[in-house]
N, CA and C atoms as an extended XYZ file, in Angstrom:
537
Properties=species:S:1:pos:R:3:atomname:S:1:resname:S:1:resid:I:1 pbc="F F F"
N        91.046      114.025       98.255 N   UNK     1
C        89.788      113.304       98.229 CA  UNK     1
C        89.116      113.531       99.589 C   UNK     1
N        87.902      114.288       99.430 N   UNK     2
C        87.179      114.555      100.632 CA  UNK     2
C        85.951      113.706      100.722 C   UNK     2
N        85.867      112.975      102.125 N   UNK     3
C        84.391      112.343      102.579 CA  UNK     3
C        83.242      113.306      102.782 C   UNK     3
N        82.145      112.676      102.682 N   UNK     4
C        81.034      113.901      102.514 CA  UNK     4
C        80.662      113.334      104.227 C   UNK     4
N        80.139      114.029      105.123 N   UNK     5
C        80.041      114.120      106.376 CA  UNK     5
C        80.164      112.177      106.917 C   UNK     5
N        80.384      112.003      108.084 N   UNK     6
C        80.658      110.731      108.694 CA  UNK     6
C        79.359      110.520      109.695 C   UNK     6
N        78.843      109.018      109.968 N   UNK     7
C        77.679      108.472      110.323 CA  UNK     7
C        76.964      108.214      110.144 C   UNK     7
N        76.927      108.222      108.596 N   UNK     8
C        75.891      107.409      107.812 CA  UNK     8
C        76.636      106.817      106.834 C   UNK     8
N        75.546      105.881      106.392 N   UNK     9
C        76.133      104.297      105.564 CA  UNK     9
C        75.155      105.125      104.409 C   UNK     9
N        76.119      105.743      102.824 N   UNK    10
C        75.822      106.250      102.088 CA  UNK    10
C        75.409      104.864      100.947 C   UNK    10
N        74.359      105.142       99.959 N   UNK    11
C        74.173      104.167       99.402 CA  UNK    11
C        74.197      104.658       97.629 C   UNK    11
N        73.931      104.047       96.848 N   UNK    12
C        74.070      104.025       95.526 CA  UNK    12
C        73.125      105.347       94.842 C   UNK    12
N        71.680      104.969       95.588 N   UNK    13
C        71.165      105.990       95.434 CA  UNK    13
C        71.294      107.484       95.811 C   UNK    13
N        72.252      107.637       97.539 N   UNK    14
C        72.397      108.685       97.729 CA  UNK    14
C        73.494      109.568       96.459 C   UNK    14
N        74.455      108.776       95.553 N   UNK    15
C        75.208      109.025       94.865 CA  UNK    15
C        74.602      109.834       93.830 C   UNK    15
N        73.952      109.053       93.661 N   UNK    16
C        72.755      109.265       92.166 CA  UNK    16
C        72.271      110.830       92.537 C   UNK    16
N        71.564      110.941       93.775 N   UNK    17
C        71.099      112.411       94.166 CA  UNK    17
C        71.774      113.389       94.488 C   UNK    17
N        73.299      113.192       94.178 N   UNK    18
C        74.202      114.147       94.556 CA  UNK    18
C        73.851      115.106       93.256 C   UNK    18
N        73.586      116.632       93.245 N   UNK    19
C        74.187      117.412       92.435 CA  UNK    19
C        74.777      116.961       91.111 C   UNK    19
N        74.308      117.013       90.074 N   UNK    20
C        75.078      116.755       88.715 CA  UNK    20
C        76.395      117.982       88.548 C   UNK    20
N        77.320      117.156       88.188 N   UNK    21
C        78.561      117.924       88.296 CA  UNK    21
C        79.237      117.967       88.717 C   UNK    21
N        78.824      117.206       90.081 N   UNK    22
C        79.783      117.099       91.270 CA  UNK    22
C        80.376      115.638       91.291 C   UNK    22
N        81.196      115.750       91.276 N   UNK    23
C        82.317      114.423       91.017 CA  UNK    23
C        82.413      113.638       92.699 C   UNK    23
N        82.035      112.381       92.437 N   UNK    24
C        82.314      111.412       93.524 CA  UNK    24
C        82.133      109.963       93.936 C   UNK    24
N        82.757      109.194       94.463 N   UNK    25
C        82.869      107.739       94.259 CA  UNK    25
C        82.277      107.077       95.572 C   UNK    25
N        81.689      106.289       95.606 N   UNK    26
C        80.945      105.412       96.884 CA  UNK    26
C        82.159      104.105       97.232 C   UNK    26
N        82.408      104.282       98.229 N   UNK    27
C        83.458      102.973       98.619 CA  UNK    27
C        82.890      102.764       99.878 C   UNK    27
N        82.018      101.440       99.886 N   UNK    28
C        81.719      100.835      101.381 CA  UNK    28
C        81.053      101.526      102.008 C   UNK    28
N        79.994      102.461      101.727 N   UNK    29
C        79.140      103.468      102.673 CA  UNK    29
C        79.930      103.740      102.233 C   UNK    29
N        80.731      105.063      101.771 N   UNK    30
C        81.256      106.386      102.488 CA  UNK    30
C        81.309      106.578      100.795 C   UNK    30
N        81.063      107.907      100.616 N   UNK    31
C        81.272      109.262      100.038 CA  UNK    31
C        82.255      109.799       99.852 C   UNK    31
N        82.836      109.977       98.827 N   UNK    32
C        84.569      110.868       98.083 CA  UNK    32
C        84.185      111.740       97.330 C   UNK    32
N        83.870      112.750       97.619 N   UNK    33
C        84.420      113.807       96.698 CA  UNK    33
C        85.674      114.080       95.882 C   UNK    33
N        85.773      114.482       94.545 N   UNK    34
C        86.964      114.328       93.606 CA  UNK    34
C        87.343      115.777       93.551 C   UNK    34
N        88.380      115.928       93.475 N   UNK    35
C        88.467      117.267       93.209 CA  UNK    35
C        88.887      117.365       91.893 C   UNK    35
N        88.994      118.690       91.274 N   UNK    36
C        89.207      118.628       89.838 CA  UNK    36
C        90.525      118.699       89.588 C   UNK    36
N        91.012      117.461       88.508 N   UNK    37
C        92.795      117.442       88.483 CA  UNK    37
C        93.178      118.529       87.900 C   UNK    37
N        94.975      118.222       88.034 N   UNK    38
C        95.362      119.224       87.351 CA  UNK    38
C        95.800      118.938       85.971 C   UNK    38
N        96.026      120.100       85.489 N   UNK    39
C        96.650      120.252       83.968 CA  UNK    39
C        96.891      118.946       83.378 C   UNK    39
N        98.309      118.445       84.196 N   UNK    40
C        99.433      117.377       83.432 CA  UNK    40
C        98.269      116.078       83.986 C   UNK    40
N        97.709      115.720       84.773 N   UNK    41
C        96.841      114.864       85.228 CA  UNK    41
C        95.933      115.013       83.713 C   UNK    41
N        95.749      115.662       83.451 N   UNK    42
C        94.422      116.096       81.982 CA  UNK    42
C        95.223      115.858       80.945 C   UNK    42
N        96.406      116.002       80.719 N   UNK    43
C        96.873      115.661       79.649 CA  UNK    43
C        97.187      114.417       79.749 C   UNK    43
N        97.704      113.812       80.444 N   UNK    44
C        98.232      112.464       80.628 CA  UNK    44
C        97.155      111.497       80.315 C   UNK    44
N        95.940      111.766       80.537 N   UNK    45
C        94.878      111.317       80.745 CA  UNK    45
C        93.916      111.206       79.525 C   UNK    45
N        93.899      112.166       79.114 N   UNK    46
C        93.791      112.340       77.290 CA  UNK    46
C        94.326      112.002       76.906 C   UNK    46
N        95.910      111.939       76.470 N   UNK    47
C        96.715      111.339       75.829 CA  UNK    47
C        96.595      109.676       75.518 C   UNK    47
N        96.806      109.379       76.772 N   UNK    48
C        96.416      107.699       77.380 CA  UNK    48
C        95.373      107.242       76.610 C   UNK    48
N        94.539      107.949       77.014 N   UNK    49
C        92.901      107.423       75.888 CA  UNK    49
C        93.320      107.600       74.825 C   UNK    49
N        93.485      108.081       74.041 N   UNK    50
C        93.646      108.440       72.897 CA  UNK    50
C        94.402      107.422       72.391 C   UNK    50
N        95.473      106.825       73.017 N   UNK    51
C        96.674      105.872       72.358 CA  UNK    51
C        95.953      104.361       72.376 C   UNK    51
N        95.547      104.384       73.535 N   UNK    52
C        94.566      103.621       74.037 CA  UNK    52
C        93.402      102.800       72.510 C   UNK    52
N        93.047      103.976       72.622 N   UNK    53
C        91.507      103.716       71.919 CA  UNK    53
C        92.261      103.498       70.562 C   UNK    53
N        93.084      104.760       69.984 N   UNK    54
C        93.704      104.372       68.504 CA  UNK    54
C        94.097      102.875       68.315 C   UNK    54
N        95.038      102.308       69.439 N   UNK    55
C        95.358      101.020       69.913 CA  UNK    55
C        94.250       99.612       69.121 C   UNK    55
N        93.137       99.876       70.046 N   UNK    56
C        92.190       99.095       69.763 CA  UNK    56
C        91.341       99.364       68.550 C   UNK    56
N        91.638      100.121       68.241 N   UNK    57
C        91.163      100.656       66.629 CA  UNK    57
C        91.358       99.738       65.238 C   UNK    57
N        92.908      100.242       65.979 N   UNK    58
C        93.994      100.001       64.344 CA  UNK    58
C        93.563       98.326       64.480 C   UNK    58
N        93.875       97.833       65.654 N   UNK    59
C        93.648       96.378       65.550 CA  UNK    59
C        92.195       95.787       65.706 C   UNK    59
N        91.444       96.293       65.354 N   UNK    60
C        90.222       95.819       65.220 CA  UNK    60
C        90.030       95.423       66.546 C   UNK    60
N        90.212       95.625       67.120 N   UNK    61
C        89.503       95.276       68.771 CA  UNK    61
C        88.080       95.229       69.337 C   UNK    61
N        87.544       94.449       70.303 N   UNK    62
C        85.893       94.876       70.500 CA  UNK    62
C        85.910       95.286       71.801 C   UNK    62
N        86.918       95.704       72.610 N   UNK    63
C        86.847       96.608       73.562 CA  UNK    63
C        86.787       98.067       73.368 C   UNK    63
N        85.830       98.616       74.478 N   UNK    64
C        86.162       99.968       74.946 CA  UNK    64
C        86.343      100.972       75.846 C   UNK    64
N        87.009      102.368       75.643 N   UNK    65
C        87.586      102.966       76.845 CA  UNK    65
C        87.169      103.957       77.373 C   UNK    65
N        87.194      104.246       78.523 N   UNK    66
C        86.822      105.734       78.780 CA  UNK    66
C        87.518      106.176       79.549 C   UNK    66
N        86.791      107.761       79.737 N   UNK    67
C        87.641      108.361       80.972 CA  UNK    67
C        86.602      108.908       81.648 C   UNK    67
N        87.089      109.269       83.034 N   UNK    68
C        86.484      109.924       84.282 CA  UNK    68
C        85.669      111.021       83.599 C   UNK    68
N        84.517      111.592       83.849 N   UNK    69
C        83.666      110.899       84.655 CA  UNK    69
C        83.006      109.765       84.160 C   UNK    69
N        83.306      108.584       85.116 N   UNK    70
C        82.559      107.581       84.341 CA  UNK    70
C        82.260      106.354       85.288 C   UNK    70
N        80.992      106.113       85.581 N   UNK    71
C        80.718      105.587       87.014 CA  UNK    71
C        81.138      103.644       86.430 C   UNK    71
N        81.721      103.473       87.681 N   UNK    72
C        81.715      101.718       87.721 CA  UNK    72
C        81.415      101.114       88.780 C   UNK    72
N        80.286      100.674       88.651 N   UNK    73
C        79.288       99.506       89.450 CA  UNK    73
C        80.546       98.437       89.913 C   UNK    73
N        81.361       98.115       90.564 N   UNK    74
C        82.333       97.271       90.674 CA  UNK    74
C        81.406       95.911       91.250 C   UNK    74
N        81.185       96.058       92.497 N   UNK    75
C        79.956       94.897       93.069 CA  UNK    75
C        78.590       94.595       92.749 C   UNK    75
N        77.795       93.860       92.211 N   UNK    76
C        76.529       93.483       92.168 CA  UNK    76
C        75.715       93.897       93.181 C   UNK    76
N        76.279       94.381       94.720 N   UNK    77
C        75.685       94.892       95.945 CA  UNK    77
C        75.559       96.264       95.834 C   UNK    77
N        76.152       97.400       94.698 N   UNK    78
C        76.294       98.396       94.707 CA  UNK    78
C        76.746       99.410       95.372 C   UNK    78
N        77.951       97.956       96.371 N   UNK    79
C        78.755       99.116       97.347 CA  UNK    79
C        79.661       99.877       97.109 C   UNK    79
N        80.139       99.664       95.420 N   UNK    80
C        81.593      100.370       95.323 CA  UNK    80
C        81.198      100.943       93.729 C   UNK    80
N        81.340      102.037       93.459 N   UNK    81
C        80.982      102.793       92.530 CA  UNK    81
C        81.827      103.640       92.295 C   UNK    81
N        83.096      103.641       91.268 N   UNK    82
C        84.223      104.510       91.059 CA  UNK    82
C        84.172      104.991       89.934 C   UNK    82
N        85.146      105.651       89.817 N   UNK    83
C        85.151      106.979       88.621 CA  UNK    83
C        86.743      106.906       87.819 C   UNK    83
N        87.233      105.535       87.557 N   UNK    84
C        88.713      105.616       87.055 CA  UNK    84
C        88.820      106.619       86.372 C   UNK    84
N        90.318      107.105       86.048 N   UNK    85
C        90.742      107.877       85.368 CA  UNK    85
C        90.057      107.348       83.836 C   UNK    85
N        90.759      106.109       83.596 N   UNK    86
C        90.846      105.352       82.439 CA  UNK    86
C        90.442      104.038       82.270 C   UNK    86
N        89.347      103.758       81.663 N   UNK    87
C        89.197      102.351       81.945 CA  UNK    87
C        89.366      101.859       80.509 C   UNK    87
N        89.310      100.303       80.442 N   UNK    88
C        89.230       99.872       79.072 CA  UNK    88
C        88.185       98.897       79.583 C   UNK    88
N        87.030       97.570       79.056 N   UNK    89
C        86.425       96.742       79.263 CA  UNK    89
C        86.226       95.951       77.801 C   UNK    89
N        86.335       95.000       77.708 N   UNK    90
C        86.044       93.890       76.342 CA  UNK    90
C        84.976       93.087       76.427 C   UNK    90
N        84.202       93.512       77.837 N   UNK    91
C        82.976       92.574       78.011 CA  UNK    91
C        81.959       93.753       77.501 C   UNK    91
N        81.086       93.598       76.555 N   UNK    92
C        80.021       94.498       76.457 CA  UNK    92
C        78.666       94.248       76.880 C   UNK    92
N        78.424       92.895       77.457 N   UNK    93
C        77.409       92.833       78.527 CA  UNK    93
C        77.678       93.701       79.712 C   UNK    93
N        78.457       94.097       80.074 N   UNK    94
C        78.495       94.856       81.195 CA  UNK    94
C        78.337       96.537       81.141 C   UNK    94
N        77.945       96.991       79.981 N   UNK    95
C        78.337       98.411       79.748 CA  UNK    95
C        76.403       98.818       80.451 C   UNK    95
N        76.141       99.991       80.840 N   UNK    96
C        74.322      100.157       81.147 CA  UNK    96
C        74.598      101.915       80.491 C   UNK    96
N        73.751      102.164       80.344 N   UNK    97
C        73.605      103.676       80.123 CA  UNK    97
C        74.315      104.355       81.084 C   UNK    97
N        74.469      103.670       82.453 N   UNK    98
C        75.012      104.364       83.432 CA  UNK    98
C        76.367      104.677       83.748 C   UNK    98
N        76.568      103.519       82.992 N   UNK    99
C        78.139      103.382       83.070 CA  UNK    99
C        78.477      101.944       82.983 C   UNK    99
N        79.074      101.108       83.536 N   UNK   100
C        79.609       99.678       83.504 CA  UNK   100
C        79.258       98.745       84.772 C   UNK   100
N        78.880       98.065       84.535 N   UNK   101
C        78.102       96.929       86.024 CA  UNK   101
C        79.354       95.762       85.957 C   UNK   101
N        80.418       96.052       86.828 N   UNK   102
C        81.330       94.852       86.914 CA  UNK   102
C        82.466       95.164       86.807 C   UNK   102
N        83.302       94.471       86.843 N   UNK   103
C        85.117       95.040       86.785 CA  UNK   103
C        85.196       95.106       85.082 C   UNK   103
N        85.954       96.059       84.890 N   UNK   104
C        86.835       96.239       83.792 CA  UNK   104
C        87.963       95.664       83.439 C   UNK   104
N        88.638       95.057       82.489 N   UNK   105
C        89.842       95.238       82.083 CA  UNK   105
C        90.872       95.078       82.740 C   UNK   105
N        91.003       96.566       82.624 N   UNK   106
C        92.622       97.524       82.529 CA  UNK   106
C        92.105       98.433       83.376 C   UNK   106
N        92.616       99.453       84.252 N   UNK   107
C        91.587      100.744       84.827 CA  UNK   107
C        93.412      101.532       84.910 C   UNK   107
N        93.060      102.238       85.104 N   UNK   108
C        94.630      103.369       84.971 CA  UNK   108
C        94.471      104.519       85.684 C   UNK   108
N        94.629      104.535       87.223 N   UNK   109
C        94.603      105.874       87.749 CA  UNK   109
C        95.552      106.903       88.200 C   UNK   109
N        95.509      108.211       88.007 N   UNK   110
C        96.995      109.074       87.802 CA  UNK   110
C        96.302      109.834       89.247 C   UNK   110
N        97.660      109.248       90.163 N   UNK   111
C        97.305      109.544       91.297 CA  UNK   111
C        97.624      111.254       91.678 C   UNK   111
N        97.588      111.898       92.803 N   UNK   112
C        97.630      112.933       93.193 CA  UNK   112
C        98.142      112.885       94.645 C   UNK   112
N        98.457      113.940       95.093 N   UNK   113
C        98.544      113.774       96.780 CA  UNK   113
C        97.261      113.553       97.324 C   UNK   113
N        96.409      114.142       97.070 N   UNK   114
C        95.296      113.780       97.555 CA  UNK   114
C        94.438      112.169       97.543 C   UNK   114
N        94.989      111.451       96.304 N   UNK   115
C        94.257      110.356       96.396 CA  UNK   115
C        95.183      109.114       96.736 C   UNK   115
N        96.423      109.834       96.707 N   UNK   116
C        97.375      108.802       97.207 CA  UNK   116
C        97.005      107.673       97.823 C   UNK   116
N        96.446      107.297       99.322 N   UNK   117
C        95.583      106.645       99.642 CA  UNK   117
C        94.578      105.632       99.269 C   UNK   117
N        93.794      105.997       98.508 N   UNK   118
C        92.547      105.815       97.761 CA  UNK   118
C        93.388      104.483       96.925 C   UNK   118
N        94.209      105.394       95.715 N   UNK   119
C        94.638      104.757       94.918 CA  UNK   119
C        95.686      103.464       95.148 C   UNK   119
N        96.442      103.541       95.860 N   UNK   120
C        97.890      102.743       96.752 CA  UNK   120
C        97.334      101.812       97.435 C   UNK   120
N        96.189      101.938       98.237 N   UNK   121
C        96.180      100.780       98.683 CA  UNK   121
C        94.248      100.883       98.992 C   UNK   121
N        93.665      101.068       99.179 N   UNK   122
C        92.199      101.044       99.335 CA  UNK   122
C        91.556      100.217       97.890 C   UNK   122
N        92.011      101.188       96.625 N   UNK   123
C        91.071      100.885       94.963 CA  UNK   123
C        92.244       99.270       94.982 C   UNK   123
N        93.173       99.504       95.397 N   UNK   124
C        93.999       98.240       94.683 CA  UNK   124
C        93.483       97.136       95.133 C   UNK   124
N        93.383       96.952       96.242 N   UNK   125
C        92.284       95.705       97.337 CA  UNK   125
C        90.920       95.799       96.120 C   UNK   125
N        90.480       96.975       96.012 N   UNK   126
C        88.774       96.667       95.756 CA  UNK   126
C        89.123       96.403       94.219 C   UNK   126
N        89.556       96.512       93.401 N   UNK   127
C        90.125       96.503       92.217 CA  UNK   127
C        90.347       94.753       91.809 C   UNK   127
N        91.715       94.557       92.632 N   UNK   128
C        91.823       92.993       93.281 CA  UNK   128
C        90.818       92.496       93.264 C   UNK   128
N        89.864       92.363       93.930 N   UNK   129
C        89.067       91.456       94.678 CA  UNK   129
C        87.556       91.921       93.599 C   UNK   129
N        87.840       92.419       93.104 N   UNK   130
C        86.404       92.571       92.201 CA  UNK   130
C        86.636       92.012       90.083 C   UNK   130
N        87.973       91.987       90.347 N   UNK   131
C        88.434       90.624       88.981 CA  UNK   131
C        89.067       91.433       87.603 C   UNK   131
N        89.217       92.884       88.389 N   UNK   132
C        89.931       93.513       87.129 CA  UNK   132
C        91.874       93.235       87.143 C   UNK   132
N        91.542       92.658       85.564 N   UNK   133
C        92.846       92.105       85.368 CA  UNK   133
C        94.517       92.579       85.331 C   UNK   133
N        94.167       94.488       85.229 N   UNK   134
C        95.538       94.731       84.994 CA  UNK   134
C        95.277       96.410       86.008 C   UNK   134
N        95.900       96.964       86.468 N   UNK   135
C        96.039       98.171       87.570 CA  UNK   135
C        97.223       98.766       86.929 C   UNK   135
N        97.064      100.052       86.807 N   UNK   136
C        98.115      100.903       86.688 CA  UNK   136
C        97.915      101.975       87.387 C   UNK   136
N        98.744      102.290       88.427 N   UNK   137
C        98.768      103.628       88.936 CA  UNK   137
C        99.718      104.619       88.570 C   UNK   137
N        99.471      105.910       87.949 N   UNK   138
C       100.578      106.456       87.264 CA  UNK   138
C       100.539      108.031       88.376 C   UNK   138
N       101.867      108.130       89.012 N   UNK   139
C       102.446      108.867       89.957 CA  UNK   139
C       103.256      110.168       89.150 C   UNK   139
N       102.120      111.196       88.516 N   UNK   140
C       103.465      112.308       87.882 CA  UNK   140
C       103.995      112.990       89.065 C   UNK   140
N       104.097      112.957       90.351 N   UNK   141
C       105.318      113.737       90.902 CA  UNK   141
C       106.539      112.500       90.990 C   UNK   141
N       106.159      111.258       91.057 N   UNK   142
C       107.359      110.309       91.143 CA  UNK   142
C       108.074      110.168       89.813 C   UNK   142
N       106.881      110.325       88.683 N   UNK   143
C       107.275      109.666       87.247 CA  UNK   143
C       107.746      108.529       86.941 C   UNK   143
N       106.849      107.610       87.540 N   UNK   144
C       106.760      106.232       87.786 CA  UNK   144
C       105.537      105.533       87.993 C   UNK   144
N       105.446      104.421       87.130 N   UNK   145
C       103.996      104.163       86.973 CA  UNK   145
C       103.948      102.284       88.119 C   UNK   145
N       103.123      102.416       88.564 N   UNK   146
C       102.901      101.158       89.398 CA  UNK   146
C       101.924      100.375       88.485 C   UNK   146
N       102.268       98.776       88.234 N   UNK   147
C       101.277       98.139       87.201 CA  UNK   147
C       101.553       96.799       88.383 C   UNK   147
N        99.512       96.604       87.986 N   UNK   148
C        99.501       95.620       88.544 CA  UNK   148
C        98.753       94.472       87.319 C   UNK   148
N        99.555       93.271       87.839 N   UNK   149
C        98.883       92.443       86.628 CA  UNK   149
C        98.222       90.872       87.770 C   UNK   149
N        96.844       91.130       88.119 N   UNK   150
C        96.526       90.244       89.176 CA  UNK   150
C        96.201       89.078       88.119 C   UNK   150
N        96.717       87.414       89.252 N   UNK   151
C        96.541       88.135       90.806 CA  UNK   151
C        98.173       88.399       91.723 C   UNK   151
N        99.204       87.841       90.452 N   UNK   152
C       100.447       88.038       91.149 CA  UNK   152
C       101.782       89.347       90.770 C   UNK   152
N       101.626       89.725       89.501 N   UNK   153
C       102.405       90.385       88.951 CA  UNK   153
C       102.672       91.932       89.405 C   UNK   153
N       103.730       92.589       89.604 N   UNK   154
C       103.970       93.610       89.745 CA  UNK   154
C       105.139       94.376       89.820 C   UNK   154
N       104.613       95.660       88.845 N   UNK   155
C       106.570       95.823       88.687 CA  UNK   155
C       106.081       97.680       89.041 C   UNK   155
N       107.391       98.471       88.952 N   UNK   156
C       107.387      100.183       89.043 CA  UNK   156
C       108.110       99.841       87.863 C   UNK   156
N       107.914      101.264       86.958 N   UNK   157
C       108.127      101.812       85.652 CA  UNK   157
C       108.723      103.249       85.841 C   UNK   157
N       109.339      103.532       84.933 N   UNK   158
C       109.642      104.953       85.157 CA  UNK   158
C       109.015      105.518       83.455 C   UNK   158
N       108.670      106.663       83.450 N   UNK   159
C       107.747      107.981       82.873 CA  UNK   159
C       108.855      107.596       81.327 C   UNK   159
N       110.576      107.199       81.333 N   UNK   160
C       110.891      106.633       80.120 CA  UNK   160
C       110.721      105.605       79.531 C   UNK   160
N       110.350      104.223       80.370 N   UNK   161
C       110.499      102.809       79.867 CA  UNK   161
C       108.605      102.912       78.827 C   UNK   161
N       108.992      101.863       77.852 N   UNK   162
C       108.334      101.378       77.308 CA  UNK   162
C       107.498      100.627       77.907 C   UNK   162
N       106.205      100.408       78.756 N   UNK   163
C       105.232       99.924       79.474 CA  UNK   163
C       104.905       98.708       78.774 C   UNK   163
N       104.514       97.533       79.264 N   UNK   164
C       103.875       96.127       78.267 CA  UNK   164
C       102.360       96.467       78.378 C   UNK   164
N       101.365       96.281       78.036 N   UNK   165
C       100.128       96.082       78.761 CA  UNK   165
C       100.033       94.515       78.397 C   UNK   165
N        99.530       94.180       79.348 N   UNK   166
C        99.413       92.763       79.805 CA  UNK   166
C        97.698       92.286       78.968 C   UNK   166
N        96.774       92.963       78.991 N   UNK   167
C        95.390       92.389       78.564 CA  UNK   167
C        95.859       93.016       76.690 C   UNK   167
N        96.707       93.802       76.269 N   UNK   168
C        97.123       93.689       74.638 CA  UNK   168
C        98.346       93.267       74.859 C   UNK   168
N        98.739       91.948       74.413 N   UNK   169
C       100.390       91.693       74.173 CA  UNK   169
C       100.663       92.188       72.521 C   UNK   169
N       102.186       92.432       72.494 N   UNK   170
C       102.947       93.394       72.165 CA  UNK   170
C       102.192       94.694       71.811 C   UNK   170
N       101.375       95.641       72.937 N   UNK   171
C       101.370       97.258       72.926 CA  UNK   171
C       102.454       97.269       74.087 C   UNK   171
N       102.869       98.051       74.216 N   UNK   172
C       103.708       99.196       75.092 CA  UNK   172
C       103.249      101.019       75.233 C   UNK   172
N       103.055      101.092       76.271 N   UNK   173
C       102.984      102.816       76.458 CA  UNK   173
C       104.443      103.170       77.027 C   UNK   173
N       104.708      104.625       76.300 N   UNK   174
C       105.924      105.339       77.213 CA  UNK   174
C       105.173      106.654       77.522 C   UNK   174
N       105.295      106.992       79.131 N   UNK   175
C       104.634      108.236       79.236 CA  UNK   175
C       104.834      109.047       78.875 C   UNK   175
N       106.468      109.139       78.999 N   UNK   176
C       106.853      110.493       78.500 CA  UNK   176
C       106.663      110.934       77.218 C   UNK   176
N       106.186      109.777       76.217 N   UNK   177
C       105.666      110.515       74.580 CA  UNK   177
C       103.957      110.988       75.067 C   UNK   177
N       103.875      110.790       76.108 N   UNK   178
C       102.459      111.458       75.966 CA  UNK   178
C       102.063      112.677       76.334 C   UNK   178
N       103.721      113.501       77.139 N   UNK   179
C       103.132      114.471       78.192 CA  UNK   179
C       104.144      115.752       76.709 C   UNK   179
C-alpha cells in the first residue's frame, strides 16, 4: 500500500479526481494506493461473496454484499473512504450510487504483506470506532483468519475451522472449501 506524495491534507474530492481505475482509499488526509491482488487473494474473495450472498439469498435476507472496488464513506466528515475486500450492510438507507455512507455490517479484508499494517491495526481502530459490527481479517500466508466481533470479542481461526459469523447466527465459513 503506497501513499500518494506527503504534505498535503488529501480530501474526498481529491479521491474522486484520481484517474478512474486507479484503486485507492483516503484515511485521515492521506492517500493509499492499492495494488492489484493476487490470484488466491481473487479467489478467496470471490468465493467469500459468493457464499456470502448465496447465504443471504437462500434465507431471504435484506442485506447486501460487495466486493472491492467499492468505496465506503465510513465518517459523515468524509475523512475515511475505503475499499473493503468484502462488505455486507443490512441498512439500505445507507447505500448512494457511490457506494455506502456509514459503517457496514461485516467488512472482510484478505490481507497481504503490503497492507499488513493498514489492515492489523490502522482499518481495525477506524472500523471500531465507526460502528461496524463484525471484522475479519483473513491472512493467506498465515491461513488464519482474525475475527473481530466489537466491541469485545475476538478469536484467530485457522483456513480449517468452521468460522461462526456473528451478524448471521448459525452460518459458518471454512476457508479452505473456498480456495
Amino acid at each position: 500500500m503506497t501513499a500518494f506524495p506527503k504534505g498535503k491534507i488529501y480530501t474526498a474530492e481529491d479521491l474522486e479526481n484520481i484517474p478512474e481505475g486507479t484503486r485507492a482509499e483516503l484515511i485521515d488526509g492521506s492517500l493509499y494506493m492499492l495494488a492489484a491482488p493476487s490470484r488466491k487473494h481473487q479467489r478467496i474473495s470471490g468465493r467469500l461473496h459468493t457464499a456470502i450472498d448465496n447465504y443471504i439469498t437462500d434465507h431471504h435476507g435484506n442485506c447486501e454484499t460487495y466486493t472491492a472496488p467499492f468505496d465506503v464513506n465510513l465518517f459523515s466528515d468524509n475523512s475515511v473512504i475505503v475499499q473493503p475486500d468484502v462488505l455486507v450492510c443490512c441498512d439500505p438507507s445507507k447505500f448512494t450510487e457511490k457506494g455506502l455512507d456509514g459503517a457496514p455490517d461485516w467488512i472482510i479484508e484478505i490481507t497481504s504483506p503490503g497492507t499488513f499494517e493498514q489492515d492489523y491495526y490502522r482499518k481495525l481502530m477506524l472500523y471500531q470506532g465507526a460502528g461496524v459490527k463484525e471484522y475479519w481479517i483473513i491472512n493467506p500466508q498465515e491461513e488464519n483468519v482474525s475475527v473481530y466481533v466489537f466491541p469485545r470479542q475476538y478469536k484467530t481461526w485457522s483456513f480449517s475451522d468452521f468460522i461462526p459469523v456473528s451478524v448471521y447466527p448459525g452460518f459458518s465459513i471454512r476457508i479452505n472449501d473456498l480456495l
